[in-house]
C-alpha positions in Angstrom: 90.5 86.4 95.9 93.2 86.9 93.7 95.9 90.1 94.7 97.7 92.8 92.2 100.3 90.4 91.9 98.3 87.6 89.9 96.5 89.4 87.4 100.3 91.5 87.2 101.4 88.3 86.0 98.6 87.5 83.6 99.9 90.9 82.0 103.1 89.4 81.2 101.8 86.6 79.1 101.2 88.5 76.3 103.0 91.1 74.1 99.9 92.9 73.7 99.7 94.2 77.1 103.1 93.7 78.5 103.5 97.2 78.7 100.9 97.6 81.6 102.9 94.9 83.6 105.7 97.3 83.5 103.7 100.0 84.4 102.1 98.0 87.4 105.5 97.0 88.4 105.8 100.2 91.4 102.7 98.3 92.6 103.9 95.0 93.2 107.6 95.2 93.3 108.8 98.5 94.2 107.9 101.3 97.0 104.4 100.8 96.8 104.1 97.2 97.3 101.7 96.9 100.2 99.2 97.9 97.7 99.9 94.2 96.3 97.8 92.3 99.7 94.5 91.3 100.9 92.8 94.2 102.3 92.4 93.5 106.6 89.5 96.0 106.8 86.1 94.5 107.9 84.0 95.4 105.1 81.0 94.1 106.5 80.9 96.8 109.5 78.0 99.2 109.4 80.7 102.2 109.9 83.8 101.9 107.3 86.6 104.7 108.2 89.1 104.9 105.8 92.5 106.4 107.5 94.5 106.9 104.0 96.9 110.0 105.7 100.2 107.8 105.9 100.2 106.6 102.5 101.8 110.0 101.9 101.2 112.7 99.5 101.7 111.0 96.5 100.0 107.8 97.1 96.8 109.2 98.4 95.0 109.5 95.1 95.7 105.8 94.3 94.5 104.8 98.4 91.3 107.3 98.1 90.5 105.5 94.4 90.7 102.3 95.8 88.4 103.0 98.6 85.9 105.4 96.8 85.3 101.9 94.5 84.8 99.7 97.7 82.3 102.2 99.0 80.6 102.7 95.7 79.8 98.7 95.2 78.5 98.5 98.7 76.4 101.3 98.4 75.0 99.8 94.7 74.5 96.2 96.9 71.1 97.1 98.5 68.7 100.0 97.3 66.8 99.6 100.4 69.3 100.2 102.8 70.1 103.9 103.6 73.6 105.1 103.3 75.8 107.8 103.3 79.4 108.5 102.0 81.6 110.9 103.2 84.5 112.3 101.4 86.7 114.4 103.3 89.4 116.4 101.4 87.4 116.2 97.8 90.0 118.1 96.6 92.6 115.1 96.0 89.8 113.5 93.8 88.7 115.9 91.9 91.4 118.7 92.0 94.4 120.0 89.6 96.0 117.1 91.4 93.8 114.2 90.1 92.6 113.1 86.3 89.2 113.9 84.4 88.9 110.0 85.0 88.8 110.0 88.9 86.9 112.6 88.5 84.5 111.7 86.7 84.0 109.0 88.9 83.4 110.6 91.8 81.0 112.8 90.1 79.0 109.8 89.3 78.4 109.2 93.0 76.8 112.6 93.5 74.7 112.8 90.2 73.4 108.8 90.9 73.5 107.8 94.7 70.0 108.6 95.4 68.8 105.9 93.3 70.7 103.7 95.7 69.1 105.3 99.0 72.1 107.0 99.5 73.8 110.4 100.6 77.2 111.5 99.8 78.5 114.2 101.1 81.9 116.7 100.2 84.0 117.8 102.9 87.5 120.3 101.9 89.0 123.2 103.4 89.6 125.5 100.1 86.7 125.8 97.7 88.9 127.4 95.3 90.9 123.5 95.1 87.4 122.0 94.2 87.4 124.1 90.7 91.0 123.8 89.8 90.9 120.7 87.2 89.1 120.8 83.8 88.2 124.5 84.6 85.7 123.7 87.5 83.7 121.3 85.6 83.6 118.6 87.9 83.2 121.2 91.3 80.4 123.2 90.0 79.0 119.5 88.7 79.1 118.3 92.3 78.0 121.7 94.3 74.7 121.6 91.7 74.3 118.2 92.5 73.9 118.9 96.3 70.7 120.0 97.8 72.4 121.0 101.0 75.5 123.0 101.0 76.9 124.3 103.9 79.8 127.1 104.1 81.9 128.2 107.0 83.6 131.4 107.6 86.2 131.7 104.1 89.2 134.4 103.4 88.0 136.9 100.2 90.0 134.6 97.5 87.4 131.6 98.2 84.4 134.1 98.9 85.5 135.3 95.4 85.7 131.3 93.9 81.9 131.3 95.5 80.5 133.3 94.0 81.3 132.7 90.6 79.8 129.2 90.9 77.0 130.5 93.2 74.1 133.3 93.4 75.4 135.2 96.7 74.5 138.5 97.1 77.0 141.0 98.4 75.4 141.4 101.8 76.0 137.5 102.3 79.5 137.7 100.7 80.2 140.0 104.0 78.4 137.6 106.2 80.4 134.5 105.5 83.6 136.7 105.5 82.6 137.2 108.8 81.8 133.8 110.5 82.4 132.7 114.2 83.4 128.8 115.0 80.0 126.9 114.9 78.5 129.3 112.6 77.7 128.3 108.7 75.8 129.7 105.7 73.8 127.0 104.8 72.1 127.0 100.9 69.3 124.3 100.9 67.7 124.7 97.4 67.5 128.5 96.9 67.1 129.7 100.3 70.4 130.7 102.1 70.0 130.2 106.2 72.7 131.7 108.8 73.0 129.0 111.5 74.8 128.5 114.3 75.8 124.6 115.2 75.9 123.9 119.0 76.9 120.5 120.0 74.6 118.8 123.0 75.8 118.1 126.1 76.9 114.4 125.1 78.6 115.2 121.8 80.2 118.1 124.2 81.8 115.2 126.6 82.9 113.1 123.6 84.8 115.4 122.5 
C-alpha cells in the first residue's frame, strides 16, 4: 500500500500540481511526519478505538479525519452487518475549529448510515461548540438527524443554545438545569423522558 510519501512525490512530477507537494510537505518531511507510515492498527477487530489525544491540539482534526474515513469504508463494506460509530468530542469535526468540508462529511454519516445497518452516535461536552461553524448548520443538521438525543445536566448559556435548536418548554429548561450524575433528559422522536442511568452490578466492578 503505498504511504503519503509516494503519491507526495507523484505531486512533484508535474507543474500543474506542484504546489500541493509543497503544501503536503509538513506531512512528510516536517513535524508531522509520522503521519507519512503504514497504519499498525488492526483494522479487522470487531472493536476499533481510536486514541487521537497526543497528536495535540492542532493535529487532531487531521488524526480524527483520517480515522472518521477508515470507519466510514468499513461501515459502507457490509450492509448486513450492524454497526455503530462513536464520535466523542463532535465538536473538533464540525466546530468553528474545523471546515464546511469535514463537516460536511461527517454530516453525511448521520443523514446516510442507516442504509448501511449502522448507528452513529455524537458525544461533546458543550452544545453551544456543536453550532459555532456555518451558523449551526451542520449541528442542527446532525441533532435532526438523531432519533435519540440524550442531554445531561448543562449551565444556562447551553440550556439557552438548546433551545433555540429544540422545542423545550420552560418547565424542562429548569429540569435539565437541575440534573444529578446519572440522570439525562432524553428526546426520542417528540417525547422528552427524565431518566436516571444506573450501572449494574458488573459494569459497577469494571469500573
Amino acid at each position: 500500500m503505498p504511504i503519503l510519501k509516494d503519491f507526495y512525490e507523484t505531486l512533484g512530477k508535474d507543474n500543474k500540481t506542484i504546489k500541493y507537494k509543497k503544501q503536503l510537505y509538513p506531512f512528510v518531511e516536517g513535524s508531522l511526519s509520522f503521519f507519512n507510515h503504514h497504519t499498525n492498527i488492526e483494522i479487522e477487530n470487531k472493536l476499533i478505538i481510536a486514541d487521537i489525544y497526543e497528536l495535540g491540539e492542532e493535529n487532531l482534526k487531521y488524526g480524527m479525519y483520517i480515522f472518521t474515513i477508515l470507519f466510514w469504508d468499513k461501515i459502507k463494506k457490509d450492509r448486513t452487518v450492524k454497526k455503530s460509530i462513536y464520535l466523542d468530542e463532535i465538536w473538533r469535526l464540525i466546530g468553528i475549529t474545523s471546515n464546511k468540508e469535514v463537516a460536511s462529511f461527517i454530516y453525511k454519516i448521520f443523514k446516510t448510515i442507516r442504509k448501511y445497518s449502522g448507528t452513529s452516535v455524537a458525544i461533546t461536552q458543550d452544545v453551544s461548540d456543536l453550532f459555532s461553524l456555518e451558523n449551526g448548520t451542520y449541528g442542527k443538521s446532525i441533532l435532526n438527524n438523531s432519533c435519540i438525543k440524550a442531554f445531561f445536566s448543562l449551565e444556562e448559556e447551553n440550556i439557552k443554545v438548546l433551545s433555540e435548536y429544540s422545542n423545550i418548554s420552560e418547565k424542562e429548561k429548569i429540569e435539565i438545569r437541575s440534573l444529578k450524575k446519572g440522570e439525562c433528559m432524553m428526546f426520542i422522536d417528540q417525547s422528552h423522558i427524565l431518566v436516571k442511568i444506573n450501572c449494574s452490578d458488573e459494569e459497577k466492578n469494571l469500573i
